[in-house]
ZAZANU-357934 format. One record per atom (N, C-alpha, C): x, y, z; atom name; residue number from 1. Coordinates in pm, whole numbers, plus 50000, padded with zeros to 5 digits. Layout:
N
> X; Y; Z; CA; NUM
...
END
This chain:
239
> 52208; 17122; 17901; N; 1
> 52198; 16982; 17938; CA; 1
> 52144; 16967; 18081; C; 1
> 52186; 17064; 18199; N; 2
> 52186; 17070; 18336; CA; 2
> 52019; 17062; 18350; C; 2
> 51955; 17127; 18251; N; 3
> 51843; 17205; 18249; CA; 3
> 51747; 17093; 18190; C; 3
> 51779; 17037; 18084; N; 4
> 51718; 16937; 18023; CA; 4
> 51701; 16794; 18126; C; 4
> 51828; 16735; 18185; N; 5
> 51793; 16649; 18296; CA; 5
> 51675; 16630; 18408; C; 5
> 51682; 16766; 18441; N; 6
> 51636; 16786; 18554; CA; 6
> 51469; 16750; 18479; C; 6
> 51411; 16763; 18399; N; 7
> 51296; 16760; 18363; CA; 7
> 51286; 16612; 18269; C; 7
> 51411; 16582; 18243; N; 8
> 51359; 16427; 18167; CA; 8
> 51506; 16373; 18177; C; 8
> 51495; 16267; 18269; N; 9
> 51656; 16178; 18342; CA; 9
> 51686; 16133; 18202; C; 9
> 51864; 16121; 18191; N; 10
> 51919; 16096; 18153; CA; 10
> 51940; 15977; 18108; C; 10
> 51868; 15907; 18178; N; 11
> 51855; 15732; 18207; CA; 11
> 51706; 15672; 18083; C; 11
> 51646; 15855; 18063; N; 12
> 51532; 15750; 17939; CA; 12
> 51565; 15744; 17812; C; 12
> 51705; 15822; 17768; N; 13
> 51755; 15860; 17621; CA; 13
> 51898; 15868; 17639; C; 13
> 51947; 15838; 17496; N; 14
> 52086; 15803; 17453; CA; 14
> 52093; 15911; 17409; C; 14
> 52251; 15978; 17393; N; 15
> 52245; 16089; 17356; CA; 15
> 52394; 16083; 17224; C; 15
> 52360; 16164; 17132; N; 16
> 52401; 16122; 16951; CA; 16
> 52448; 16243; 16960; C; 16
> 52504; 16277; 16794; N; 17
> 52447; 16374; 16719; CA; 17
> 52644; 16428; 16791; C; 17
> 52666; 16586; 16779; N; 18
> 52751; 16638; 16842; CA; 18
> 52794; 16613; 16954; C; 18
> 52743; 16659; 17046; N; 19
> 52778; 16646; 17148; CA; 19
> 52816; 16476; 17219; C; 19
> 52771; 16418; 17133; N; 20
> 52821; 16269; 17120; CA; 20
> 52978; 16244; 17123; C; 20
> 52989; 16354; 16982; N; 21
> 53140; 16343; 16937; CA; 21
> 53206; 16408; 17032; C; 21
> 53192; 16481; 17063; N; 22
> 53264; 16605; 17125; CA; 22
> 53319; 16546; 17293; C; 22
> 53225; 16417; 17343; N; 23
> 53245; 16351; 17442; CA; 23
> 53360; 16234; 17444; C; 23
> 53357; 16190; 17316; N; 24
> 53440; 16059; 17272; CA; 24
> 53613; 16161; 17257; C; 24
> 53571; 16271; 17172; N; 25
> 53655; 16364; 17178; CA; 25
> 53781; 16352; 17292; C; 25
> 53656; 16442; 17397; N; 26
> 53774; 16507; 17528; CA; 26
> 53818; 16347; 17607; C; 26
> 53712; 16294; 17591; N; 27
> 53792; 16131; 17678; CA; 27
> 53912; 16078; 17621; C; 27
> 53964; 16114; 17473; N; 28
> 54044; 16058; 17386; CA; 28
> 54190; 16172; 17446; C; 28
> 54152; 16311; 17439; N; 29
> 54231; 16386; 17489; CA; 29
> 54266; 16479; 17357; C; 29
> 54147; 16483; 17304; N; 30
> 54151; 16592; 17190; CA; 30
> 54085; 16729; 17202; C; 30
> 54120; 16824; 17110; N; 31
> 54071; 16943; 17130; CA; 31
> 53948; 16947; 17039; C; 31
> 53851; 17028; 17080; N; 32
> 53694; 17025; 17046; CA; 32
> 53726; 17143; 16931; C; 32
> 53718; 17051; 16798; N; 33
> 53727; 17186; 16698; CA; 33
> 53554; 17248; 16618; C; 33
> 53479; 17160; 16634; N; 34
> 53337; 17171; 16590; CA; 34
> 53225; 17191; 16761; C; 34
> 53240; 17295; 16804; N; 35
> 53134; 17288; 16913; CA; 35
> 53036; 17325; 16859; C; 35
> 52953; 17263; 16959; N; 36
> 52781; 17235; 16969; CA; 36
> 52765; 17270; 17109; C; 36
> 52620; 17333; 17064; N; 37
> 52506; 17302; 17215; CA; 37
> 52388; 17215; 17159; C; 37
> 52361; 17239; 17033; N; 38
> 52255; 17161; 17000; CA; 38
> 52247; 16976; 17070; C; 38
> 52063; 16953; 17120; N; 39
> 52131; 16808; 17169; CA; 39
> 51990; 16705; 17095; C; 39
> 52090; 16614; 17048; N; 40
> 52035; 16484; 16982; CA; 40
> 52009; 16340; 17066; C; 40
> 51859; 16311; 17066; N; 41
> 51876; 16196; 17135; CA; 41
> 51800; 16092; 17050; C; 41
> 51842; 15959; 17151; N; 42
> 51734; 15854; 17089; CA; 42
> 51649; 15800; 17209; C; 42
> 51543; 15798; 17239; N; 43
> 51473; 15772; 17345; CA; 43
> 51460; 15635; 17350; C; 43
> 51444; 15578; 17469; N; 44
> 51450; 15387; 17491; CA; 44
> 51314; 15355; 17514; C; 44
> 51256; 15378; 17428; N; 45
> 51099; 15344; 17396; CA; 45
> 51098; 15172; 17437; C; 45
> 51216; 15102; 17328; N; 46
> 51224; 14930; 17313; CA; 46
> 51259; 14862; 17477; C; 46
> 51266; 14973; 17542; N; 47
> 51247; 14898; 17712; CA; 47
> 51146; 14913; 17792; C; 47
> 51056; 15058; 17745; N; 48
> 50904; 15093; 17773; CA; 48
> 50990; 15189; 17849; C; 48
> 51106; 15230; 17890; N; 49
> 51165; 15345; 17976; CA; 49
> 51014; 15481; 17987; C; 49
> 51039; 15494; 17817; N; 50
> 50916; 15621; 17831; CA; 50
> 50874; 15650; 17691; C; 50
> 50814; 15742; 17637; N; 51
> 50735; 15736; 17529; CA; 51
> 50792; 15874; 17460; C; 51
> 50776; 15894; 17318; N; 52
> 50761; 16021; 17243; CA; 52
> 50676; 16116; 17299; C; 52
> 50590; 16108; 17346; N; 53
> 50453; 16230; 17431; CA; 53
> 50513; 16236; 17586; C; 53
> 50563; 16176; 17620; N; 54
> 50656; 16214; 17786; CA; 54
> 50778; 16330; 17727; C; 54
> 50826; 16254; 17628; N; 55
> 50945; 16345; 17587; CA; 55
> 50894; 16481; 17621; C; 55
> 50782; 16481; 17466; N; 56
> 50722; 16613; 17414; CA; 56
> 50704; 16701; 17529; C; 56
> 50601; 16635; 17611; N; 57
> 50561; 16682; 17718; CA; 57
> 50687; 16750; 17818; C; 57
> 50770; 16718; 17841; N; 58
> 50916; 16754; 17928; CA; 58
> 50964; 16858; 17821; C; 58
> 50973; 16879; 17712; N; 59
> 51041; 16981; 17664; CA; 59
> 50943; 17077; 17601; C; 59
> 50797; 17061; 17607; N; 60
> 50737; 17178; 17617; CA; 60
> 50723; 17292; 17725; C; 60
> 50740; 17175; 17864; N; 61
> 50750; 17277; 17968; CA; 61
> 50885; 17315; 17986; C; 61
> 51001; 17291; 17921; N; 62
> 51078; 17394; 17922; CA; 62
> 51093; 17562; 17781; C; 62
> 50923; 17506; 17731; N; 63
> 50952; 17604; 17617; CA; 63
> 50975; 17554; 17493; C; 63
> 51051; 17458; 17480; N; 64
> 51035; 17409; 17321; CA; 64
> 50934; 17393; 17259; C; 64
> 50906; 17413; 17133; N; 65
> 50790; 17362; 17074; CA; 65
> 50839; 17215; 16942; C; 65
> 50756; 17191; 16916; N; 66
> 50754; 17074; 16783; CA; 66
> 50785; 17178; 16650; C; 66
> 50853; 17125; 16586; N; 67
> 50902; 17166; 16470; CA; 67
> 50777; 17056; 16347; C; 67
> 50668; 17118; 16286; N; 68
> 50660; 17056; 16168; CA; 68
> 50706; 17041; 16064; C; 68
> 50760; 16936; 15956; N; 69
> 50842; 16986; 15906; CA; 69
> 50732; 16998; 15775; C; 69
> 50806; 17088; 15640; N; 70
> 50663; 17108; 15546; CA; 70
> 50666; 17012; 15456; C; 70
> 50721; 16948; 15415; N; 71
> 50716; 16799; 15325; CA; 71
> 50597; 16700; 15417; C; 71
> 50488; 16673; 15354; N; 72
> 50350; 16577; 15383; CA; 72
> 50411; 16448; 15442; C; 72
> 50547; 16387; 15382; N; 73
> 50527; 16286; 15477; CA; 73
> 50657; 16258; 15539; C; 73
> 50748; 16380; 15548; N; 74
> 50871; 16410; 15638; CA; 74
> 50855; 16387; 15782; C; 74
> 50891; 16309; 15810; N; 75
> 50913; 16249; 15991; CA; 75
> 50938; 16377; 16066; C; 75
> 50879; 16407; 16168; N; 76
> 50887; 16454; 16293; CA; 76
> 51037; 16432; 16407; C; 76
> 51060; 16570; 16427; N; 77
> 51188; 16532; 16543; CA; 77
> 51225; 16661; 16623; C; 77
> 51202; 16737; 16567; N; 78
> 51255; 16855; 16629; CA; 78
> 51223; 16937; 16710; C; 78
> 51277; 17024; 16778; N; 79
> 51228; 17049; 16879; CA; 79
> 51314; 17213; 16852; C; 79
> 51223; 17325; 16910; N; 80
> 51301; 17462; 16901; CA; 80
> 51242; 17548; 16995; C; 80
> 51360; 17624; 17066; N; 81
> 51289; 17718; 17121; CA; 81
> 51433; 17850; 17122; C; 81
> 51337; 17956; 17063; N; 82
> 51444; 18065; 16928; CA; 82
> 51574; 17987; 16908; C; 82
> 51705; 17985; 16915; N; 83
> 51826; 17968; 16833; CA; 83
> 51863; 17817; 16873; C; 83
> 51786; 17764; 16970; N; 84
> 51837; 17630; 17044; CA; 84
> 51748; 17531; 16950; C; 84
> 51778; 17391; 16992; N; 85
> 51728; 17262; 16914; CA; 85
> 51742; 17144; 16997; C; 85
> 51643; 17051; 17026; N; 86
> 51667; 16916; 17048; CA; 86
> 51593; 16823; 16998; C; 86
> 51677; 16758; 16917; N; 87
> 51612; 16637; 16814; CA; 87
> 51571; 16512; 16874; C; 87
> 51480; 16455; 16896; N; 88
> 51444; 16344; 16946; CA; 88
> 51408; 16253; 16862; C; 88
> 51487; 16150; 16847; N; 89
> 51477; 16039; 16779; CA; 89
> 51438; 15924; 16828; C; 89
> 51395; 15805; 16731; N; 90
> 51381; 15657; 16761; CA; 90
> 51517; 15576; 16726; C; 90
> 51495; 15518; 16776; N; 91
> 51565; 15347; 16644; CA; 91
> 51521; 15314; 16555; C; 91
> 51602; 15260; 16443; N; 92
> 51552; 15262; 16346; CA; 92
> 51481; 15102; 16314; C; 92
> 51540; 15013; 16468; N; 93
> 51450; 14878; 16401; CA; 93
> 51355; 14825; 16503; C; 93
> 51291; 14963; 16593; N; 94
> 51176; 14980; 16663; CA; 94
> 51085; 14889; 16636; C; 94
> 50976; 14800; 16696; N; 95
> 50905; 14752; 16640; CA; 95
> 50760; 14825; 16584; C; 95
> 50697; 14790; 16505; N; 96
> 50626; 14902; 16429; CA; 96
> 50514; 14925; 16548; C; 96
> 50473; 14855; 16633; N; 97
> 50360; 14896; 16737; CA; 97
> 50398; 14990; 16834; C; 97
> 50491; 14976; 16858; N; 98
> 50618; 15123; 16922; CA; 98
> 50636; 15201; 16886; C; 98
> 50662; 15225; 16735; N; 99
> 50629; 15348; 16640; CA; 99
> 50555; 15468; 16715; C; 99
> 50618; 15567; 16738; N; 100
> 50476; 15683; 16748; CA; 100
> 50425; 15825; 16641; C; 100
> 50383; 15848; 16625; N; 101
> 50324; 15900; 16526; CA; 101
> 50248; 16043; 16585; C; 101
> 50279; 16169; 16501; N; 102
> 50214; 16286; 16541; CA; 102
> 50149; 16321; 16441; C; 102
> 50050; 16373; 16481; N; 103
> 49944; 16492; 16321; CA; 103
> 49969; 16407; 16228; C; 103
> 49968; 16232; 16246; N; 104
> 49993; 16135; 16110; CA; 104
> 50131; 16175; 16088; C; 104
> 50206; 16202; 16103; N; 105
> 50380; 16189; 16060; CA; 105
> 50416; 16061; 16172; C; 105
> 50529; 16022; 16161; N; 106
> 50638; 15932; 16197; CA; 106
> 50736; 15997; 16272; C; 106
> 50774; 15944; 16396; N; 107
> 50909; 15983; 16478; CA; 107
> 51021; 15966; 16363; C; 107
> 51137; 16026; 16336; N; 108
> 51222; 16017; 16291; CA; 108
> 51316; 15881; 16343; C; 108
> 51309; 15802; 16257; N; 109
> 51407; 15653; 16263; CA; 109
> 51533; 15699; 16239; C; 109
> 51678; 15712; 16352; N; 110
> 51772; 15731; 16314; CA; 110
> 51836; 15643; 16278; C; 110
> 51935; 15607; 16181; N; 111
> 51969; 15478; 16126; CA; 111
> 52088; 15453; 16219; C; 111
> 52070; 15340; 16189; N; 112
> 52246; 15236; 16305; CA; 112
> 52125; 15261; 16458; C; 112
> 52050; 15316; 16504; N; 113
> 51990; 15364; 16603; CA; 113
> 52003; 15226; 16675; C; 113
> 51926; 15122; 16674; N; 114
> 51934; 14988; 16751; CA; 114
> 52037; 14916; 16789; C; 114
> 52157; 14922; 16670; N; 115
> 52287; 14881; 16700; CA; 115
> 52320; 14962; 16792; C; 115
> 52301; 15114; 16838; N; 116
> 52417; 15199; 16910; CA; 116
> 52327; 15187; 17040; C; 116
> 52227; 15176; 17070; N; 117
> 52142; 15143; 17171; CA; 117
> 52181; 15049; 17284; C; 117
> 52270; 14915; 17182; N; 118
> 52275; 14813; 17243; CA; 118
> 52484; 14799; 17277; C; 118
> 52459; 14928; 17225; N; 119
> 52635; 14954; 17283; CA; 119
> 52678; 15083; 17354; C; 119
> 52592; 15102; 17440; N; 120
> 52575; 15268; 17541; CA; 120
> 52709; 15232; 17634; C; 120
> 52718; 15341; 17732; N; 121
> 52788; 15339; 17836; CA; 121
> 52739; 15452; 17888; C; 121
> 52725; 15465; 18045; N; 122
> 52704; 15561; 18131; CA; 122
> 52792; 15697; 18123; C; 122
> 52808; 15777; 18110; N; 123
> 52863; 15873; 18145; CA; 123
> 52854; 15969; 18207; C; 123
> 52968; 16026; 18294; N; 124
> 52966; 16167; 18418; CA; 124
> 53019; 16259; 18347; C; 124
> 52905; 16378; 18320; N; 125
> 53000; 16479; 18256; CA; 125
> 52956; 16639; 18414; C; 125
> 53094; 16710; 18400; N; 126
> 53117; 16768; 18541; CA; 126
> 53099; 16901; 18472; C; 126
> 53003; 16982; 18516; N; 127
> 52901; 17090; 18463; CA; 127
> 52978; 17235; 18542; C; 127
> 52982; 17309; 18519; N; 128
> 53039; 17410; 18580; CA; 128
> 52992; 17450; 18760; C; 128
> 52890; 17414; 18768; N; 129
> 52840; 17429; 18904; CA; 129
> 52937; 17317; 18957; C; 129
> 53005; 17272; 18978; N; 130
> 53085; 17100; 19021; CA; 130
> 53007; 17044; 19045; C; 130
> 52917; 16981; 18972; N; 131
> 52843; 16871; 18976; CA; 131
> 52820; 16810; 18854; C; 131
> 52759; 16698; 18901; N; 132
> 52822; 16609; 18774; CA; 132
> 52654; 16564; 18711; C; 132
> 52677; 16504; 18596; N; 133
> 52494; 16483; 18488; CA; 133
> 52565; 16335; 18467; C; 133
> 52495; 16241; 18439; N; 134
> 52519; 16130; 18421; CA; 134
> 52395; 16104; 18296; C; 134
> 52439; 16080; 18198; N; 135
> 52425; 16056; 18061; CA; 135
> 52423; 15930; 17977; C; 135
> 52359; 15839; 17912; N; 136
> 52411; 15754; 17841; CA; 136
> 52415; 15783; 17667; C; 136
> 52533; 15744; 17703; N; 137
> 52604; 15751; 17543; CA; 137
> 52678; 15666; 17469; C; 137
> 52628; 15641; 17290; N; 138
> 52697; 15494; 17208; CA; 138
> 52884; 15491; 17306; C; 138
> 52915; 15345; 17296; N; 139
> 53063; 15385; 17297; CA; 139
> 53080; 15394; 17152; C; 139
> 53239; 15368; 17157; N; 140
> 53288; 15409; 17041; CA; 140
> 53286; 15353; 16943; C; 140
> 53260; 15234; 16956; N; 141
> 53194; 15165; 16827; CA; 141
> 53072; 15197; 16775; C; 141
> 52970; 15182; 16896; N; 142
> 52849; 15246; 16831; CA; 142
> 52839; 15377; 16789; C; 142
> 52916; 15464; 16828; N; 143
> 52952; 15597; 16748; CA; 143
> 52970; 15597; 16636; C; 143
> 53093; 15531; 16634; N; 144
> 53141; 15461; 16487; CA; 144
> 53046; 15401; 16354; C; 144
> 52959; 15345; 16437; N; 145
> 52880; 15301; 16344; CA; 145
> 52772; 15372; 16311; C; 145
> 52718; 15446; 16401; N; 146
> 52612; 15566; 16360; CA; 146
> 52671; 15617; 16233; C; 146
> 52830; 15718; 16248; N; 147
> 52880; 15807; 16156; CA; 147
> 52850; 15688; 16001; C; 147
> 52924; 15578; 16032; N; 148
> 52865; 15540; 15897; CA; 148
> 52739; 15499; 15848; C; 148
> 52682; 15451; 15912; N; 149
> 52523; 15496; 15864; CA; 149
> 52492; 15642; 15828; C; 149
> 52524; 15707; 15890; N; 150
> 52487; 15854; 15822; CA; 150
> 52525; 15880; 15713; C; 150
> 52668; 15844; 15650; N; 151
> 52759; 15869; 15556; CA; 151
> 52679; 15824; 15458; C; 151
> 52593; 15665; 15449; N; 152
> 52591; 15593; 15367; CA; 152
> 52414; 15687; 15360; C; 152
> 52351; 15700; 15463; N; 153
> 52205; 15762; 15428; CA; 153
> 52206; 15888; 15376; C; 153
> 52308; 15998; 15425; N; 154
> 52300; 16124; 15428; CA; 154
> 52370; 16172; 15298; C; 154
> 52369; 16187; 15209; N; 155
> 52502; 16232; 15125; CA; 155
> 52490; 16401; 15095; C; 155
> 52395; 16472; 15144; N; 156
> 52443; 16621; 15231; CA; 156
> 52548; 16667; 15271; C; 156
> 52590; 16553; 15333; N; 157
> 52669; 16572; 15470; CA; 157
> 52804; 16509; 15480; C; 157
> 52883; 16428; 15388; N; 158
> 52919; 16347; 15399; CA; 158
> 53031; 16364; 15443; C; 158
> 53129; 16492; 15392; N; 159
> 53252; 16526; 15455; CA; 159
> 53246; 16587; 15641; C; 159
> 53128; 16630; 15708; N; 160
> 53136; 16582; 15827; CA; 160
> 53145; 16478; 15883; C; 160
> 53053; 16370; 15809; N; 161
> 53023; 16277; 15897; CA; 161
> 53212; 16198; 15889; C; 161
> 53279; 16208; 15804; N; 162
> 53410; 16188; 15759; CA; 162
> 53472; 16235; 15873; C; 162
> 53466; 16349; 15919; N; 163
> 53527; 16439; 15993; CA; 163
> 53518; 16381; 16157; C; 163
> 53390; 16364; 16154; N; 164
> 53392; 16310; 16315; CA; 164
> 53410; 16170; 16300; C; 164
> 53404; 16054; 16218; N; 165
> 53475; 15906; 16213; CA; 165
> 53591; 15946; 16261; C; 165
> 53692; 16069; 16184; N; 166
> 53820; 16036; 16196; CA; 166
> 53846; 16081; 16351; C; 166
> 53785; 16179; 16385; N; 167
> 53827; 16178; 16551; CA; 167
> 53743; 16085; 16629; C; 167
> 53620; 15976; 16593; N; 168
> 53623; 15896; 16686; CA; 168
> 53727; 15764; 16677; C; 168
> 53767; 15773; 16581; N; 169
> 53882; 15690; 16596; CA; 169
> 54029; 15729; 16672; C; 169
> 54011; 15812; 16712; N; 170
> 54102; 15878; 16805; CA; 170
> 54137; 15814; 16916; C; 170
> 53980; 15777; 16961; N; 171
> 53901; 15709; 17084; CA; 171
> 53941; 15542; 17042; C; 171
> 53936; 15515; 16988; N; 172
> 53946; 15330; 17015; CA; 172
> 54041; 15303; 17039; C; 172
> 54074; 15200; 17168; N; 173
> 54130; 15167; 17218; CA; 173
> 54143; 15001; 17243; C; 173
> 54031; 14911; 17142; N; 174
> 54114; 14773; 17117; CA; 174
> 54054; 14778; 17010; C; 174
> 54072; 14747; 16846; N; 175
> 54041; 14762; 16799; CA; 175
> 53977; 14610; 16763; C; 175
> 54062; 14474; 16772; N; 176
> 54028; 14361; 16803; CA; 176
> 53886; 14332; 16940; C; 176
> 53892; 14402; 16987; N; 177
> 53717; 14356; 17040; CA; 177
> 53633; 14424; 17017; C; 177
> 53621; 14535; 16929; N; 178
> 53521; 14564; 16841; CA; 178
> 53462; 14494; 16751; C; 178
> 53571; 14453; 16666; N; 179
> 53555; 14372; 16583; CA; 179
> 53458; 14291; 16626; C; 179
> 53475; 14199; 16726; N; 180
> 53428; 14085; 16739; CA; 180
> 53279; 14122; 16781; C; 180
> 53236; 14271; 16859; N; 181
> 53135; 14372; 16891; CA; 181
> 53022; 14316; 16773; C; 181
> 53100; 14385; 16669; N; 182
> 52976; 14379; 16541; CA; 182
> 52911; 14242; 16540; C; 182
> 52761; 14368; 16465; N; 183
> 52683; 14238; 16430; CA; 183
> 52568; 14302; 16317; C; 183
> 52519; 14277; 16246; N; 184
> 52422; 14314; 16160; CA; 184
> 52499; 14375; 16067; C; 184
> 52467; 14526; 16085; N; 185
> 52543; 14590; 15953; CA; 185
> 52636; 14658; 15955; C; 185
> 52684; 14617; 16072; N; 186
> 52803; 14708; 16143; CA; 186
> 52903; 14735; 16079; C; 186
> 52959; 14607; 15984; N; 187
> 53068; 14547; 15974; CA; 187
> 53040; 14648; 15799; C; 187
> 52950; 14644; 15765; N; 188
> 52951; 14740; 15661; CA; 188
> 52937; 14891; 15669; C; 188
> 52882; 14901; 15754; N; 189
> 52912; 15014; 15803; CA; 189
> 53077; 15099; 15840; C; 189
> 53094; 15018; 15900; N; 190
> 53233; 15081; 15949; CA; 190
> 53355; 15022; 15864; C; 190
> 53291; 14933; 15750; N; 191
> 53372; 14916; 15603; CA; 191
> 53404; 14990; 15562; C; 191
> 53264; 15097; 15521; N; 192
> 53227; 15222; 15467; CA; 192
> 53339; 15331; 15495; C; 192
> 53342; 15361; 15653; N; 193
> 53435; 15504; 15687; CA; 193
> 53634; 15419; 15706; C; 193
> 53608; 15301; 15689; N; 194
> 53792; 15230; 15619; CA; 194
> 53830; 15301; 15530; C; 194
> 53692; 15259; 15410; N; 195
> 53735; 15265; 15292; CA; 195
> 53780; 15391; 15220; C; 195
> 53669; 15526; 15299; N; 196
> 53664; 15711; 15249; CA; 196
> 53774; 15696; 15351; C; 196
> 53817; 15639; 15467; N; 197
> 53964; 15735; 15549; CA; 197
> 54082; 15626; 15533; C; 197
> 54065; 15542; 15413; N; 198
> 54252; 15444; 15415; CA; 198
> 54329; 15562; 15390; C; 198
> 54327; 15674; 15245; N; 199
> 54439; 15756; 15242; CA; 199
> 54493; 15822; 15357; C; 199
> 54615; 15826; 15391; N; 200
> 54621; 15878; 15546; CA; 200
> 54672; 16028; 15505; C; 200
> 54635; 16079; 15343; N; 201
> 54678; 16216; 15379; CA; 201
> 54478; 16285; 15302; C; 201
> 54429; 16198; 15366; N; 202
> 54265; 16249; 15357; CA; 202
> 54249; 16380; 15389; C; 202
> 54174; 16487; 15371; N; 203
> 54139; 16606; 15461; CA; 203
> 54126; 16582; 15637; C; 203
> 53986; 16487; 15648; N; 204
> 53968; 16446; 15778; CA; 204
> 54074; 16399; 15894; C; 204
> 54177; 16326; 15818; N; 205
> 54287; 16283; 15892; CA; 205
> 54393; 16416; 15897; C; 205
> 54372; 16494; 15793; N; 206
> 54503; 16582; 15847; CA; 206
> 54409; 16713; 15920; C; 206
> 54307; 16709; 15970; N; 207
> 54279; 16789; 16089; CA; 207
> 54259; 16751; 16206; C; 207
> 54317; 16585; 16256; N; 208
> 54338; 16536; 16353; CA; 208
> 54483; 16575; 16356; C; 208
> 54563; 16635; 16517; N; 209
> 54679; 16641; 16561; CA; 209
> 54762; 16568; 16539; C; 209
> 54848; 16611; 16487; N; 210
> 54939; 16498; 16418; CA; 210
> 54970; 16344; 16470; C; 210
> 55004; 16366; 16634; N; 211
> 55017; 16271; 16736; CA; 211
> 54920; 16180; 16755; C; 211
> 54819; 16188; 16732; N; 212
> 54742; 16101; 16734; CA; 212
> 54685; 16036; 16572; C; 212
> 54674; 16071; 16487; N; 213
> 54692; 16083; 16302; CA; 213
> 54722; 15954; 16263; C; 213
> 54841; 15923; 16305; N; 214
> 54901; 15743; 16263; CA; 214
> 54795; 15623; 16304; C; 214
> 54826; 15615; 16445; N; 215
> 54727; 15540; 16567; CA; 215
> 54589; 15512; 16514; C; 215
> 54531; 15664; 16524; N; 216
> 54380; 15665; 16492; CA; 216
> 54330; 15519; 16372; C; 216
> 54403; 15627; 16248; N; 217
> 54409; 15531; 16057; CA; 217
> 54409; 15383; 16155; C; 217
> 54494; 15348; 16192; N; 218
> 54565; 15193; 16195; CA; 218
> 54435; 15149; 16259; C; 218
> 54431; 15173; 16424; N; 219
> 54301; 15151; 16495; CA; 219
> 54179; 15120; 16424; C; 219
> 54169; 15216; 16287; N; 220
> 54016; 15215; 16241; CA; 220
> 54010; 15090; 16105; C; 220
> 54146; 15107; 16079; N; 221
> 54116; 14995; 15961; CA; 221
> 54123; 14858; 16027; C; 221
> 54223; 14835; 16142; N; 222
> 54187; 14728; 16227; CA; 222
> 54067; 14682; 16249; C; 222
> 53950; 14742; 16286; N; 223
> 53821; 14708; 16325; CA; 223
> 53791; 14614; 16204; C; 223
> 53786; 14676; 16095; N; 224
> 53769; 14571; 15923; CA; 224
> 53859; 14508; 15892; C; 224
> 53961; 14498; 15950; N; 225
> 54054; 14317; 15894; CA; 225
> 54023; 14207; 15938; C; 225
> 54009; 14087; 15853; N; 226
> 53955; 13997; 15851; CA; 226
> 54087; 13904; 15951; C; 226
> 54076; 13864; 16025; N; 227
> 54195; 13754; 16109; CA; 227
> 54232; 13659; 16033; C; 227
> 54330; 13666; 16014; N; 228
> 54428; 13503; 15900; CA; 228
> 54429; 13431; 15997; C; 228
> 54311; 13310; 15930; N; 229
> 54322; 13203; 15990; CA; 229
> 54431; 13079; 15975; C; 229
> 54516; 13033; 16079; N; 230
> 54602; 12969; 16058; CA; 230
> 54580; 12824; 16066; C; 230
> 54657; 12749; 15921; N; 231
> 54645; 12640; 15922; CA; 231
> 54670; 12507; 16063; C; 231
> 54598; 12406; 16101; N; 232
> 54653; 12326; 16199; CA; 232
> 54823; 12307; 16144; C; 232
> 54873; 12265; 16274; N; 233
> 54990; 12209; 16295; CA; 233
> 54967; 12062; 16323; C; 233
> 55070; 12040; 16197; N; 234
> 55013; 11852; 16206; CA; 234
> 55182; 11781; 16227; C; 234
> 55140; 11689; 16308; N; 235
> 55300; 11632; 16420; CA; 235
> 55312; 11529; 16300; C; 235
> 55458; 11475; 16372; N; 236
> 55499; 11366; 16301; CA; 236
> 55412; 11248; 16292; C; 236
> 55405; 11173; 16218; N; 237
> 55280; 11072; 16217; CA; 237
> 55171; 11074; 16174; C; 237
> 55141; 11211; 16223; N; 238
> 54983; 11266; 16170; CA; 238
> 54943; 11241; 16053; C; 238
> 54828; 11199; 15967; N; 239
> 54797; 11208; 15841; CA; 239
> 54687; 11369; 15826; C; 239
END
């Protein structure tokens, strides 16, 4: 990451994928049971910050190359150099003149991408040298809502993406102003990971620490309850 900054700020891309989780994770005060180095971003093209060919360009000179992928009209994202990876993504509701396009392929549109864009937060993460990288990353809603977009696009994958919902729900901490957060497809989205984690003796939930296990469930189905609206109170006289 130390290495990647220094050649393309932190400030032009959101950063997803693992190491996403793994951040929402240790802030929550959980133990990291799935580590990663691999790093996933979404670049802020929709502010003009910087472009797909700046990216490219910054992580060729550290050695990466472009990953083609062999399917004719499989989107572009990857990035490798021997055992390492960094995926560079768009949003998925980019406008199409923003779009960028390689050898005729398509940047990879990550889905929920625009919603989690517009719910970042800064972050200091403190690197072994004692110094600190400053990062932006979904909060926890927009986390939240990535995992279920993935769930609902990916079905590969689905008992991870299960896996890290249930520890970002670890992380929420009002679950009532999230709620009110959503907007677009959020609210189905994060319907979605209610509905696969209500049983509270799920797989995903029983590899969260017990202590936190109850909390989490409640927290996450909170986000999807609808508020009972209460009838007026009508006084004496009143018709």
């Amino acid at each position: 990451m130390t290495e990647l900054i220094s050649v393309f700020p932190g400030d032009l891309w959101t950063l997803v994928g693992g190491l996403m989780i793994q951040i929402h994770a240790v802030h929550a005060g959980l133990p990291i049971n799935r580590a990663t180095i691999d790093i996933d971003m979404v670049l802020h093209i929709e502010t003009g910050a910087t472009t797909f060919g700046q990216a490219r360009c910054a992580l060729e000179s550290m050695g990466y190359q472009l990953s083609i992928p062999t399917g004719r009209h499989a989107p572009v994202h990857r990035f490798l150099r021997g055992t390492q990876q960094i995926d560079v993504m768009i949003a998925d509701h980019l406008a199409p003149k923003h779009r960028p396009t390689v050898a005729g392929r398509e940047v990879f549109r990550i889905p929920a991408g625009t919603s989690a864009l517009r719910k970042t937060v800064n972050c200091e993460i403190e690197v072994s040298d004692g110094h600190t990288l400053a990062v932006s990353v979904p909060n926890v809603l927009g986390a939240l809502v990535l995992k279920g977009a993935a769930y609902l696009e990916d079905s590969r994958d689905r008992d991870r993406h299960l896996d890290d919902a249930a520890l970002l729900a670890c992380a929420i901490s009002n679950p009532r102003a999230y709620a009110k957060e959503m907007s677009g497809s959020d609210f189905r989205r994060m319907k979605t990971l209610a509905t696969q984690l209500n049983n509270p003796l799920h797989r995903s939930w029983l590899a969260i620490p017990s202590e936190f296990r109850l909390r989490a469930r409640d927290a996450l189905l909170a986000t999807v309850q609808t508020p009972q609206i209460q009838p007026p109170i009508r006084r004496l006289g009143e018709k």
